[in-house]
Structures are given as C-alpha cells and as structure tokens.
N, C-alpha and C positions, 0 to 999 in steps of 0.2 A: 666521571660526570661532574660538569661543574656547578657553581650554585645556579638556582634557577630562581627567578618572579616570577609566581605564578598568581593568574586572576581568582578570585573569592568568589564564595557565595554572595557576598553583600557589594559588589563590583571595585572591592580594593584590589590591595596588590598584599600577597605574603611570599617572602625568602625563605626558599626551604635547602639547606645545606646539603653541600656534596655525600659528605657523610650520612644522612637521611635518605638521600635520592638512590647510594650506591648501597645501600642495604635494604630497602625498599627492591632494588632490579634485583639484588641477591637471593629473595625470596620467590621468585615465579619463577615460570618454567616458560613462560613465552619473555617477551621482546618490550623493550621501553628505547621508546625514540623521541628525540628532543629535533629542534631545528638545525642541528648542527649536522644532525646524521643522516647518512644513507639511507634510503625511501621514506625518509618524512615527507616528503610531496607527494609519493603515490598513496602513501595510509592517510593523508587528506582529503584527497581529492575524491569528491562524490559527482552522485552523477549529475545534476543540475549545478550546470556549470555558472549559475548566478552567485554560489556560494564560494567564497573564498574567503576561509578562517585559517585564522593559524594556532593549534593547541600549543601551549607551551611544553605539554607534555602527552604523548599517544602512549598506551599500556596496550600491548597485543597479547590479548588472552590466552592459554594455551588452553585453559580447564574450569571448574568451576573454583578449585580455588584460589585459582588468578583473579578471577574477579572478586572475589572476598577481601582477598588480599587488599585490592587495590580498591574496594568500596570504604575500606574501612580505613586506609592512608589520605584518599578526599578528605571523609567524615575527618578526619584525626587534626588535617591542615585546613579545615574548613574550605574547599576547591572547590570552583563551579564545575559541573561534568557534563559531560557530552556519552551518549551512547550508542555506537554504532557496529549494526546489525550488515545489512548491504550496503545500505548507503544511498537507498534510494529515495529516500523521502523526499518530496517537492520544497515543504519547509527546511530542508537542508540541515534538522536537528540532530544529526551524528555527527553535527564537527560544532566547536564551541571556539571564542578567541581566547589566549592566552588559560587559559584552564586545561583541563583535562578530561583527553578523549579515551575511554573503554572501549577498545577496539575488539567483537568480536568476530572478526572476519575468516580467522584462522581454525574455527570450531563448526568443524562442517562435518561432523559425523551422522549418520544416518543409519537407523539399525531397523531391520524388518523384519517383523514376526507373522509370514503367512499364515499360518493357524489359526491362530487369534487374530489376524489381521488389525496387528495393533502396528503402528511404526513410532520411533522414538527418531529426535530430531532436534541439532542441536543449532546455535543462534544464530552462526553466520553462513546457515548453506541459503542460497538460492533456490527457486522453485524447481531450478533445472535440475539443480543437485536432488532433489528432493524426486521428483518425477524418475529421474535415469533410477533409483534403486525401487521404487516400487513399482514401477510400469515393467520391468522386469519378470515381475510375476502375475502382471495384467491388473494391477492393484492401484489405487491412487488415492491421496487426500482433496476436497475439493478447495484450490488455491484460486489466483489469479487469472491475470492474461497476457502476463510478459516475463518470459524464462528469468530475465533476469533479477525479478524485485527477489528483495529478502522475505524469508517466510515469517523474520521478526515480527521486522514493522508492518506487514500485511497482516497477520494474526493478530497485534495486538491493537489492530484497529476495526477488526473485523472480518472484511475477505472475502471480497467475491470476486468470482472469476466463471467461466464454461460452463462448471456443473451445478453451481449454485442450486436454480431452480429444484433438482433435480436431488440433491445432498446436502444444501444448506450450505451457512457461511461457511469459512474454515473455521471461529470460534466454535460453530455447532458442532463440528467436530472434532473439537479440545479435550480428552480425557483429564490432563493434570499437566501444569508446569511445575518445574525448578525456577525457584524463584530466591537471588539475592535482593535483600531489605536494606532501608537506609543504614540500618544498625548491623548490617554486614554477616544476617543469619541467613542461613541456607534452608527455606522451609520449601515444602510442597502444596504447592495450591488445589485441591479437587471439589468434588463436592463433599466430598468426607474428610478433608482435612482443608482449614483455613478456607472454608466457601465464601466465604464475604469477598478475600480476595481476590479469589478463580472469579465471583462474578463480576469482580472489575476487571480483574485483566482480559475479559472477554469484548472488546472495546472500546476500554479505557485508556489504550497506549500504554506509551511508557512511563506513565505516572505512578506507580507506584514498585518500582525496582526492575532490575537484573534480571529477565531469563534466561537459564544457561540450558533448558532443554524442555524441548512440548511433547507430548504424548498425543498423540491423533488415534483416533478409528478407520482405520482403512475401507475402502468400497471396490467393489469389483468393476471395472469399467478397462478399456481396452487391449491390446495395445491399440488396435484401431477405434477411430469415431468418424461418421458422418461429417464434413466442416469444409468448409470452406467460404466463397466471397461472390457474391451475388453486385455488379458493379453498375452503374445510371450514371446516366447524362444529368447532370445537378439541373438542369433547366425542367428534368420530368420531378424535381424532387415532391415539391407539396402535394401531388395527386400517389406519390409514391408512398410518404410519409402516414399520408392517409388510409392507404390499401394496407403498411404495413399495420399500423395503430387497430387496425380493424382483422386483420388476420390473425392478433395474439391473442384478442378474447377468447379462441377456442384453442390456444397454443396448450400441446402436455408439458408438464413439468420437465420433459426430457430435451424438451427442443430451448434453447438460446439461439436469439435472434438481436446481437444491437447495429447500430447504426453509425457510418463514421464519414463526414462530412468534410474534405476538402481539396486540395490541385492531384491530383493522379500522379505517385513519383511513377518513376520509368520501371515499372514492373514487369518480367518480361511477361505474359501473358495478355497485357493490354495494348492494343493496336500503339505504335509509336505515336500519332497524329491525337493520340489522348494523352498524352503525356504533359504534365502541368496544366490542364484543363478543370475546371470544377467539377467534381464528383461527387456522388452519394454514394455510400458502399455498407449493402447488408452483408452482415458478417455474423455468421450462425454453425450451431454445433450442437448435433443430437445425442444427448447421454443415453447410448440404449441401441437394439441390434440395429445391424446398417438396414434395411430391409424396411422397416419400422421408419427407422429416418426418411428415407426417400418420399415416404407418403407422408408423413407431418411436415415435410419441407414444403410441399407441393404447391400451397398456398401462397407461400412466400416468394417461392421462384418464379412464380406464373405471374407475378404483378410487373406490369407494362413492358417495357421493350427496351433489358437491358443491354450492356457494351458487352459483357462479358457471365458466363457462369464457371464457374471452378469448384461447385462443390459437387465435395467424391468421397468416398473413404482414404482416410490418413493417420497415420501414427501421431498418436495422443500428442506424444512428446513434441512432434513434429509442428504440431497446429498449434501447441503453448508457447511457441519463439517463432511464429508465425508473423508477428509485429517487432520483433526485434532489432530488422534492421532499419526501421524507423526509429528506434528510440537509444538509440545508442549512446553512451554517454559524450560531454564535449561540445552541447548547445544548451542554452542558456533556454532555461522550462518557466513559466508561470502559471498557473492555475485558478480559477475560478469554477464552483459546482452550484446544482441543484439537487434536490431530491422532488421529484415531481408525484402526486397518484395518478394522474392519466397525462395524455401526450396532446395536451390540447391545442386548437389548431392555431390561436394566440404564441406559444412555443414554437410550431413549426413556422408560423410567421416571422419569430425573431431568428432562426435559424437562418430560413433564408437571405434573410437578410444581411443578415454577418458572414454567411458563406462566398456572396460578393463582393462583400469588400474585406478581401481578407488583409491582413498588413505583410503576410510573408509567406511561401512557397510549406513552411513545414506547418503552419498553423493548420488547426483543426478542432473541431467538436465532436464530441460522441455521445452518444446516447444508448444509455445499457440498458435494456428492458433485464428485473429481478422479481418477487414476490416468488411464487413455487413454496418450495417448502422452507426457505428463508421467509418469508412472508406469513406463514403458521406458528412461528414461536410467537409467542407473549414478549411485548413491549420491554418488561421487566424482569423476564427471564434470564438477559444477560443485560452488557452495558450499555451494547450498540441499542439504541434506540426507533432506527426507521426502518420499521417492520410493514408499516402499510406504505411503503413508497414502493411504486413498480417499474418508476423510471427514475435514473438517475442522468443528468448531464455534467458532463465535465469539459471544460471551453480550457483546449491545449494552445497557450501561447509557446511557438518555441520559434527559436531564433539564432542566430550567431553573431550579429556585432552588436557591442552595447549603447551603442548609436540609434536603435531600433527598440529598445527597452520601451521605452512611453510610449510610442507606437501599439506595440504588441500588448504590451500592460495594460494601456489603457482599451483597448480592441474587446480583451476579456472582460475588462471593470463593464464595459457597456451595454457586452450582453447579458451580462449577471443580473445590472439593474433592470434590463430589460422585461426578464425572463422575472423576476422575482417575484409579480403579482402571484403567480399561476405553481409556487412552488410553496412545500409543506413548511419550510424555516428549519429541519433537521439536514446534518447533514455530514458525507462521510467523511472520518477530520483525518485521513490518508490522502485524499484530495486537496486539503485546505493549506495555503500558502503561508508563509510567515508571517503577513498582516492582517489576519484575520483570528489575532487571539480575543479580540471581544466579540469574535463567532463563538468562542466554546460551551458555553452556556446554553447557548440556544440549540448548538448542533446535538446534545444531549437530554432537552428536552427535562422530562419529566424523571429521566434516572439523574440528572446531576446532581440534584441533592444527596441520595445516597451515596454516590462517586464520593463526592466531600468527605461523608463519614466514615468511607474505606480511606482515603488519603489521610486524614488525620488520626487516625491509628495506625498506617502503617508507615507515614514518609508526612511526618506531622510540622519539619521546619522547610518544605520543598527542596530537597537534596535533590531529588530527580525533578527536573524543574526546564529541561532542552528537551521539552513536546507540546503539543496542543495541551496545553498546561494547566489542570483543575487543581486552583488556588486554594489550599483552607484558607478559611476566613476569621477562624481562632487562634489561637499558640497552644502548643505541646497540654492536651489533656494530661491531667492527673490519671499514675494508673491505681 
C-alpha cells in the first residue's frame, strides 16, 4: 500500500505512511481497500444514490476486534470516520470524503436461542437476514418495513415497522449491545451495566460508538400474518383518509393500518389502465391469529369503493420485502418528516394536494399510523423521544436524473412547511436528510439534554461525529 492523505477530524489533511497503513491491514482479519483497489466502488456505494463520497480509506470488518483495531488507528491519526451498517441511511452517513469508512457489512451473524427466545445479532445483517433465521422457528424481533434496511441504523434510531403497535419499537426490544467507544474499549451496554449508555443508544444513533452486536427479546408471531394492500382511486382520497382516521380510534394494538400516496407502478394485481394513475393505498398487517385479523380489518376494507383488495394471509418474510421492489437502490432519495398526534383534515388537505402535483412517477408520501404499546413507554425511558405521536409522515422524493433534484427537493421542502403547523416538532432522525442537522435538537426534544451528558462522557471530542449529530457543548470533562 502506498502512502495515503487522508481527511482529519478538524477538516485537514494527515499522511499516513505505507509502513503504518501495511501493518495496520496486517492486524485484522477482514479487508482494507483504498481507491486503487478492487470493489472500492461497490463498498461505497449506498443506497441513496444522491451520496457520492470517496473514503480515502474502507476497513471491512471481520469481528469485533476489527473494529477496535481500527477505532483506535482513526483515534491514533486523528481521522474523520464514517460508519456503515447497510448503508441505508437517507442522510447517507456511512460514507465520509477522504477519511475513513468502518465498513460493517461483512458481520451478518445471527444466533437464535428458541428457549429463551433471545436472538443475538450482529451489525451488518439486514432485516431480511434477521427475519430468514428467526421466522424459522415462527419467532421475530419487531423491525421495520423494508427487507433491505440494516438492523443498525434502524435500532439505533429507534424502529418501527408491522408490529410496532403490537411489541413496541425495536429499542423496546434491546436487551444489551456490544458497544466499541472512542477510546477503542469494548463495553457492554444493558441496564445493569453502563445504563446511561444503553439509554442512549436506544435512539440516539450513532453518536456514541461502534455496535458490533444487539441482543433482542424475541416474540412469537408467524410464519404467516394477515397483510396486504387495500388500493383507491386518489380522487376518493379525503373522504377515504377520513373513514380511515376514524376507524383506528377503535384499531387493537395488533392491527397496522398506514397509508401510501402516489402513481400506481405496474403491479401485477392492479388493472393495467391504473397504472401510473394517482392512488391511495391502505397498507395493513394484523400481529395476531388470522381469523381475529379478518374481523379487526373489516372496518378498514369496507371504506368506499376500492380498485383492488389483496389482503389474505402471507409469510411474515414475505410481506417485510413486500416494498422492496420500489426502493431499490440506484435513485437518487430525499426526505422530509412529520410526527403528527392526530391526522387532522388540514394534513389531509396538504396531502392532496401534493399528491397532484407530484414532480416524478416514483415520488410519494406515507403516513404510518404507531402509538400501541410504543406509545405506553415514558418519554424518558429511552432516547427516542415521540411517544405521543400516533401518526408519522414521510414525504419520499425519489428520482433518477439530477436534472430533477430542485424539482423533487423542493416538492418535499413544501409540504413540510405546509404540514408543519399541525405537527409536534419531534421527529424520527432515521428519516431526517442531511440538511437538517439544526433539526436535532428539537427532534429530541426534552431527552437531548441528557443525550449531551452520555456524549460527553463517552465520545467527548465528537469522534463519531457522520450522524444526526448531538454536539457537546464543553471539552473533554475532567475524570
């Protein structure tokens, strides 16, 4: 390896010698790739394809003392870092320019303990990888909505997805992480050891180190569930939006019911003559016996006179990569959220509105109805903060030529503002785009204060510093 410059913490430039670099790769057991080499573009490339950085340097983890290793060669050369899990972030923080990326993509282990219905889980598996080993024994952690996000960066911002209502975030079901620290120690996070900082990595992101593996509670739920897609004519939407707003007041904790707003790709189940047309599409999934679901759906299906019904029983697995061939990576994402407490008709009015003048064929909005038994924790209890929000919206610009950028960008900026009277100011920072780091504050509400004081005892000069990023505001306490 040759000599390298690489980017700082402080936005210089430091040369770090062949000789350094080549005994540094002589200590791991995975993989160090520079620009010169073979799949440095693919161990780059994430999936919001608006991001194109170039590390100077990628570490591909093998273990956990790969990452030690290589926390403490940053630390050592003082190097900006970048850490990435899958790679799915909207803000695009698993890749950094000229610094250095901790690549955990190669650490996809997954260990299941039916018994105990505990599972261990390590940084870079997907939720797919995750689900294939415990849905095996009809067993699952409550994750997301799209097979492909990483169970990192989804856990450590929170995590909701199908069962939420029903089993809580995925935080709620955190028993303890492995956790590398600035200072390159390998502790374990739980309530009984280092709790201060289990309650911030429970929605605090990646601000304060390295997880090289989470321990969940497992829950008994499939292989099959209730789910599928309930689809409208967007012209029925406002009286739709209303039926459905008024059907979840008596919704169980078991029923997920959101919402998703825009042209109808060519799916084979929808009349071709709908295809690229404006839709509304309830999209719901009963945690709990099929039998049971059919009569808590009943509500939801019966409102107006839609194009299409497709929900039936289906493999868990099945219905979690159910949006997948929408979100494929290789278009270019932007993002704008709310967190709303009700679904007020002011909201549905901005909705519609933005639903006809959309700027591009893959654009969309969604609206996730949550509360259930994520909505019964304490505010304080972990980091995540909006526990009384029951609706959240996420306004998906996505696009393909960069020609369309301002267009699409600005399309979200407008419903954001639009939408903002009638929303709480918390908000989920998994959603939040690159330009909204003087959101973080607010998205955290009344825990960021404490956030602070776990960051500045654990990661007190911002080493990890490429996330939704809660700045101390001191220098390095005295210990």
């Amino acid at each position: 390896m040759n000599d390298l410059s690489l980017t700082t913490l402080d936005g210089g430039m430091a040369m770090v010698s062949a000789t350094t670099l080549d005994a540094f790769a002589a200590s791991l057991r995975g993989d160090v790739l520079n620009a010169g080499d073979a799949g440095y573009d693919d161990a780059r490339a994430i999936w919001n394809a608006m991001i194109d950085r170039r590390p100077g340097l990628i570490v591909r983890c093998a273990g956990a003392a790969d990452v030690i290793a290589t926390v403490n060669f940053a630390r050592d050369n003082k190097l900006l870092v970048a850490v990435r899990g899958g790679g799915h972030n909207i803000a695009g923080s698993a890749v950094c320019d000229g610094g250095l990326m901790i690549d955990l993509s190669k650490m996809k282990s997954v260990r299941v303990d039916r018994v105990a219905r505990r599972v261990w889980v390590e940084p870079g598996c997907t939720l797919a990888d995750l689900d294939k080993e415990t849905q095996a024994f009809g067993l699952l952690v409550p994750t997301g909505i799209n097979s492909t996000t990483g169970i990192s960066g989804l856990t450590l911002g929170g995590g909701f997805g199908w069962t939420t209502r029903k089993l809580g975030l995925t935080i709620d079901n955190l028993l303890s992480a492995d956790v590398v620290t600035a200072d390159g120690e390998l502790v374990r996070a739980s309530t009984a050891e280092h709790p201060d900082l289990f309650w911030a990595l429970r929605g605090g992101g990646g601000n304060f180190g390295v997880v090289t593996a989470f321990e969940f509670k497992l829950h008994k739920l499939g292989p099959q569930v209730l789910s599928g897609l309930v689809v409208h004519p967007f012209d029925d939407a406002r009286q739709v939006l209303k039926e459905y707003r008024a059907a979840l007041e008596d919704a169980p904790d078991e029923l997920t019911c959101w919402t998703v707003a825009r042209q109808a790709p060519p799916l084979p189940f929808l009349p071709a003559d709908w295809h690229g047309k404006e839709v509304l599409v309830l999209a719901m999934c009963y945690s709990g016996d099929l039998e049971a679901g059919e009569k808590a759906t009943a509500a939801l299906r019966g409102i107006g006179k839609p194009i299409v019904d497709v929900v039936g029983p289906n493999p868990f697995t099945g219905w979690q990569a159910a949006f997948d061939p929408l979100l494929q990576p290789g278009a270019r994402n932007y993002w704008k959220s709310h967190d709303f407490i009700d679904l007020a008709d002011e909201t549905i009015d901005v909705l519609d509105g933005a639903i006809r003048n959309l700027p591009g064929p893959e654009c969309e909005i969604f609206i996730g109805h949550v509360g259930g038994a994520a909505g019964r924790v304490a505010t304080d209890a972990t980091a995540f903060p909006q526990r009384n929000a029951h609706f959240v919206m996420n306004v998906h610009a996505r696009w393909r030529e960069a020609n369309m950028d301002n267009a699409c960008m600005g399309w979200a900026r407008d419903i954001y503002d639009a939408a903002k009277p009638q929303a709480v100011g918390t908000a989920y920072i998994n959603f939040m785009p690159a330009d909204e780091a003087d959101r973080v504050e607010a998205a955290y509400g009344s825990n960021y204060a404490r956030l602070l004081e776990v960051k500045r005892k654990y990661d007190p000069d911002n080493f990890f510093r490429m996330n939704q990023n809660v700045r101390a505001k001191t220098a390095r306490k005295a210990a």
